[in-house]
C-alpha positions in Angstrom: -204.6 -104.8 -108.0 -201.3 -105.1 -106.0 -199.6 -103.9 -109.2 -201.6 -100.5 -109.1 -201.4 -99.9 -105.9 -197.7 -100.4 -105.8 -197.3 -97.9 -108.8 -199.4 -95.4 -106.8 -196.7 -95.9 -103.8 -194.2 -94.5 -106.4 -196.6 -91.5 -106.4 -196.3 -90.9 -102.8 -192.5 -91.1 -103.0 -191.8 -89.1 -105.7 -193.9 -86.2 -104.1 -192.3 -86.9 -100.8 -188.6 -86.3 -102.6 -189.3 -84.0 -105.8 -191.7 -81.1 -103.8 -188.6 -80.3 -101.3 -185.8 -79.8 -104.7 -188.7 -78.1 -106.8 -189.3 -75.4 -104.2 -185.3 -75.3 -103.1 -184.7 -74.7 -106.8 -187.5 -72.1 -107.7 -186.0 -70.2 -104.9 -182.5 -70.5 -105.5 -182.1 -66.8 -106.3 -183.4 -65.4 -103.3 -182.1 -68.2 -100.8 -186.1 -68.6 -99.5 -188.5 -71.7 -100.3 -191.4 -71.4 -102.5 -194.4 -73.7 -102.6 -195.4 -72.4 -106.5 -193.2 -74.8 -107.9 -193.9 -77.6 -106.8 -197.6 -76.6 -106.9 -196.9 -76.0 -110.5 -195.5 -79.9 -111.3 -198.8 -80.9 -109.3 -200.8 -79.0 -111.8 -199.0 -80.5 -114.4 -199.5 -84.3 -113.4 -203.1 -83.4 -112.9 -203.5 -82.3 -116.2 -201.3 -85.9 -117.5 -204.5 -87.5 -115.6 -206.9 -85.5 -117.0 -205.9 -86.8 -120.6 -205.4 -90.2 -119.9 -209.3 -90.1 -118.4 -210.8 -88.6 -121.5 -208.2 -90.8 -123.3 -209.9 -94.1 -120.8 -213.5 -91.9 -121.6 -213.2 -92.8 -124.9 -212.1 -96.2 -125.6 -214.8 -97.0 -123.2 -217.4 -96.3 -125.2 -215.5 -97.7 -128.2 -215.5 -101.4 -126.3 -219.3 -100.4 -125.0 -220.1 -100.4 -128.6 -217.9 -103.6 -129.4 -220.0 -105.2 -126.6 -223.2 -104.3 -128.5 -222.1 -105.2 -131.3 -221.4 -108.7 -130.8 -224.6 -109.3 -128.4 -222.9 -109.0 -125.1 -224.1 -105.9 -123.7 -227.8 -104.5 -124.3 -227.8 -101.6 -126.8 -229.4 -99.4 -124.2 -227.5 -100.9 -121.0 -230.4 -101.4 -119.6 -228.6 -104.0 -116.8 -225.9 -102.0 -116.2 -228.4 -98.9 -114.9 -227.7 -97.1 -111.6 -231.0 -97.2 -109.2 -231.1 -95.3 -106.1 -232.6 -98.5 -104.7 -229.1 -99.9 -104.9 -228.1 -97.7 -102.3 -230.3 -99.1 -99.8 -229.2 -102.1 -100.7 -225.6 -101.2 -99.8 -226.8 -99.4 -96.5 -228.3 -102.1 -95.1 -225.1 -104.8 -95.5 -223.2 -105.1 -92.1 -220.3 -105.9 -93.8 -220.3 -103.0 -96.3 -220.3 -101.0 -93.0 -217.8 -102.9 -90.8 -215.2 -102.2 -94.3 -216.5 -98.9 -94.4 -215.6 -97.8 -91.1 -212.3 -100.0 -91.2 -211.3 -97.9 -94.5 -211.9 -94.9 -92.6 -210.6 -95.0 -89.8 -207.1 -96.7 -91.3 -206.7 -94.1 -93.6 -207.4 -91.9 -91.4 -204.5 -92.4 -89.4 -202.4 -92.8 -92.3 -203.0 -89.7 -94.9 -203.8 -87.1 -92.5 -200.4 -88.1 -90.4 -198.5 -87.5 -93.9 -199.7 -84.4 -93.4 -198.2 -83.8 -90.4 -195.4 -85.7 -90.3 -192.4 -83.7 -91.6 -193.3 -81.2 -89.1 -193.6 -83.5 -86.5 -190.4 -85.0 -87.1 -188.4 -81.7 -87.7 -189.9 -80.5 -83.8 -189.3 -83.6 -82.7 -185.8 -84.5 -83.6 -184.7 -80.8 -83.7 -183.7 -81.4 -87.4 -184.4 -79.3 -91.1 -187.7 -79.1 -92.5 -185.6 -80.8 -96.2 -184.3 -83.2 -93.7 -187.3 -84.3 -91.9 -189.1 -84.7 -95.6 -185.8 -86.6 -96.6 -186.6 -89.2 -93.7 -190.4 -89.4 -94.2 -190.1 -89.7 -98.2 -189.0 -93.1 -97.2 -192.3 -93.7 -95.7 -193.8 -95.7 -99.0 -190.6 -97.8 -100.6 -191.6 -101.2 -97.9 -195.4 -100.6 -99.2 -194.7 -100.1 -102.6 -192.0 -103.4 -102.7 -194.4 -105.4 -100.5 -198.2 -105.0 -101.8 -197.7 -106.6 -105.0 -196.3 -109.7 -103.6 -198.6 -109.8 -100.8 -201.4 -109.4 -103.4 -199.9 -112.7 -104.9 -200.2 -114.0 -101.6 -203.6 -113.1 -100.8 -204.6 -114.7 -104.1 -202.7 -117.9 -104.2 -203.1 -118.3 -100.1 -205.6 -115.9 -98.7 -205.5 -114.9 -94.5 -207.3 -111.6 -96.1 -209.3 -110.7 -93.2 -205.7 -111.7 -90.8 -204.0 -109.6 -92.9 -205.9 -106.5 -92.2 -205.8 -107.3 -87.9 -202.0 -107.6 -88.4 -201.8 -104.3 -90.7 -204.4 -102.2 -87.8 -201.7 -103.4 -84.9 -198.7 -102.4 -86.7 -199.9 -99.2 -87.5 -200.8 -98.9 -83.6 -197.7 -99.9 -82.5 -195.7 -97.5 -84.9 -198.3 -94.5 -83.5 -197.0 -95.1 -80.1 -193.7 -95.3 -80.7 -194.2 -91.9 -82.2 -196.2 -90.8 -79.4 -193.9 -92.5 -76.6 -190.6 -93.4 -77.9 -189.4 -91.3 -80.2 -190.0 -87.9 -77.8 -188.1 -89.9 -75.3 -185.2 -91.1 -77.6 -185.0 -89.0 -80.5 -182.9 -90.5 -83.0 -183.1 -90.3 -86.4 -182.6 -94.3 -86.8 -185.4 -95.1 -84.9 -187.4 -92.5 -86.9 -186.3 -94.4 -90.0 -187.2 -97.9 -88.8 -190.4 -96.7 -87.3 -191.3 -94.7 -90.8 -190.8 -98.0 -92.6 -192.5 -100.3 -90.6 -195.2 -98.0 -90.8 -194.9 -98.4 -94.8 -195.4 -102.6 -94.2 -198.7 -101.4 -92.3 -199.5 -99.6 -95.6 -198.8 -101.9 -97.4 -201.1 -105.0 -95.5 -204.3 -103.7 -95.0 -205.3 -101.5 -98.0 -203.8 -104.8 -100.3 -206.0 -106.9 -98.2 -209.2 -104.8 -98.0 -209.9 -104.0 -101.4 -209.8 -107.3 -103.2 -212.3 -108.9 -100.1 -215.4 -106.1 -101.1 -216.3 -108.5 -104.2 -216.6 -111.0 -101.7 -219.2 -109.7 -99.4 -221.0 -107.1 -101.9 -223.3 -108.3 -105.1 -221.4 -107.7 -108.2 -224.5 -105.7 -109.5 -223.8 -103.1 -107.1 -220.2 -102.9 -106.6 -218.9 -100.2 -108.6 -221.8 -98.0 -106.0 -219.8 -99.8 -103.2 -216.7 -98.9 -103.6 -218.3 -95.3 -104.2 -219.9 -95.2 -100.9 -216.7 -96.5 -99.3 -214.7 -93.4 -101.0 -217.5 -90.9 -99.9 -217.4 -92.5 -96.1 -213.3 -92.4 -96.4 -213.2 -88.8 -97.8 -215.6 -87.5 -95.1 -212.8 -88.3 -92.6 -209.8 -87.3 -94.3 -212.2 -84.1 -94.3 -212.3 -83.9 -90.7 -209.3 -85.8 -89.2 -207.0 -83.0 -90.2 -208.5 -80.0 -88.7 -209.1 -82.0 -85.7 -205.7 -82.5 -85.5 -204.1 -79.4 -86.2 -206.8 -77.5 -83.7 -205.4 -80.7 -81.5 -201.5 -79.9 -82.3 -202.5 -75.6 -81.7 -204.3 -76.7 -78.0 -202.1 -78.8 -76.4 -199.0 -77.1 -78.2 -197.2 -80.5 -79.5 -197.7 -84.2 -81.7 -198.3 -86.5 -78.1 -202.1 -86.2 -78.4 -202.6 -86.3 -82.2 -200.7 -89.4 -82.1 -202.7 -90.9 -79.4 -206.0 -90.0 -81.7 -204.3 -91.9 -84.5 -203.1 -94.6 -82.2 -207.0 -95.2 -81.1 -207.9 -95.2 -85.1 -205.5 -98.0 -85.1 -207.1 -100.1 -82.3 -210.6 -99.0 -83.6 -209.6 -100.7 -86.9 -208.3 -103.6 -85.6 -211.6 -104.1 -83.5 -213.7 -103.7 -87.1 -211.0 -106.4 -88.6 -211.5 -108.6 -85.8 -215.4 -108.5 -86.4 -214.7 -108.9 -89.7 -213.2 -112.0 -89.6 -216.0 -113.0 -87.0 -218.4 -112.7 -88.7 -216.4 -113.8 -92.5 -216.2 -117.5 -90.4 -219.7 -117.3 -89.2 -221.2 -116.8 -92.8 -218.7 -118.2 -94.7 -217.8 -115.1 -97.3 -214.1 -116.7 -98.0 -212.2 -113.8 -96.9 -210.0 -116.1 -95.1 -209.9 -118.0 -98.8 -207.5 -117.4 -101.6 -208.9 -115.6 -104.6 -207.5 -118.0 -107.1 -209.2 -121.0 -107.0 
């Protein structure tokens, strides 16, 4: 899983650096920026994942059939069925809702601040809008070197549930120094460090989180897990960023949106803390390694 996530980092990077040249370069005849461009690659990539789903679509099936075949899988799936009754069971885990709520509420003060945060730099340090996405594009290389060897880590060693407290008060800390610091100092330096630091953060608790939901969720009803984790995540990357950019339009600046992400950051590391609490009091081995 470390692997994955680590190639999706690369993602966020190459959109971070390739949408600023792609709408410089579209507009290169009139001397103005243009956003059709690098909406245009986006299309594009879409439809690259489009194909390689109906391409996944189909092999699936093929290796359903395989499975049939040779007596491993019912011909009509019959185990495999979705129940609506599986949701209850879901709804009433405490520790499908304490990850839940942790997912949230750290992504929430990670995607939505992407959002935000070339802007907020360029204000803040008084730089370029190219410029400002040149520092923040930086934002995913710690994540996208680190998360694959601390998903060795967390397999051969464990500290899982650690591992997500110590990702929820990095992220805190590098919120305030945004809030506090950086208004106070501005310097492109501290910017940098700050960005990066940020990217560790990114890098510890989503490669921590996801592997421990096998751990506390029956495997009959996991794939409907991590659904309802999704839906509960999306919901707030719904309505995080129009409460921050009605936040940024009130109070005319960044200081309060980055105290709102700063409390996300403490609220998560409350949830991880509980999470470990009650991991020791019922024994779900998120503390374990996953290789055993």
């Amino acid at each position: 899983m470390g692997l994955e996530m680590a190639i999706a980092r690369v993602g966020v990077f190459a959109a971070m650096w390739l949408a600023p040249k792609f709408s410089t370069w579209y507009a290169a005849a009139d001397g103005t920026g243009s956003v059709v461009a690098p909406m245009l690659f986006a299309g594009c990539l879409l439809v690259v994942g489009l194909l390689n789903f109906t391409i996944f679509t189909v092999m699936d099936t093929k290796f359903d059939k395989q499975l049939v075949a040779i007596g491993e899988k019912s011909e009509d799936g019959s185990e495999d069925e979705f129940r609506i009754s599986d949701l209850g069971q879901i709804f009433k885990s405490k520790m499908f809702w304490i990850v839940a709520l942790l997912c949230v509420l750290y992504y929430s003060a990670i995607f939505p601040f992407q959002r935000f945060a070339t802007n907020f730099l360029e204000e803040t340090l008084r730089i370029p809008n190219d410029e400002a996405a040149g520092l923040f594009k930086w934002f995913p290389i710690l994540a996208m070197l680190l998360t694959p060897l601390l998903g060795a880590f967390i397999d051969n060693k464990g500290k899982g549930a650690t591992m997500m407290m110590l990702g929820a008060i990095i992220m805190t800390a590098c919120h305030l120094t945004f809030a506090f610091i950086l208004p106070a100092y501005p310097s492109k330096e501290l910017a940098l460090v700050t960005i990066l630091i940020l990217g560790v953060s990114f890098s510890l608790v989503p490669a921590s989180m996801w592997p421990s939901v096998p751990k506390i969720i029956d495997e009959k009803v996991l794939g409907s897990a991590y659904c309802l984790i999704f839906w509960v995540q999306n919901i707030g990357l719904c309505l995080v960023p129009m409460l921050i950019g009605k936040l940024r339009v009130a109070t005319g600046g960044y200081f309060v949106p980055m105290l709102v992400f700063s409390s996300f950051g403490v609220l998560a590391f409350i949830l991880s803390f509980m999470l470990k609490a009650e991991d020791k009091r019922k024994g779900y081995g998120l503390e374990e390694p996953n290789i055993k």
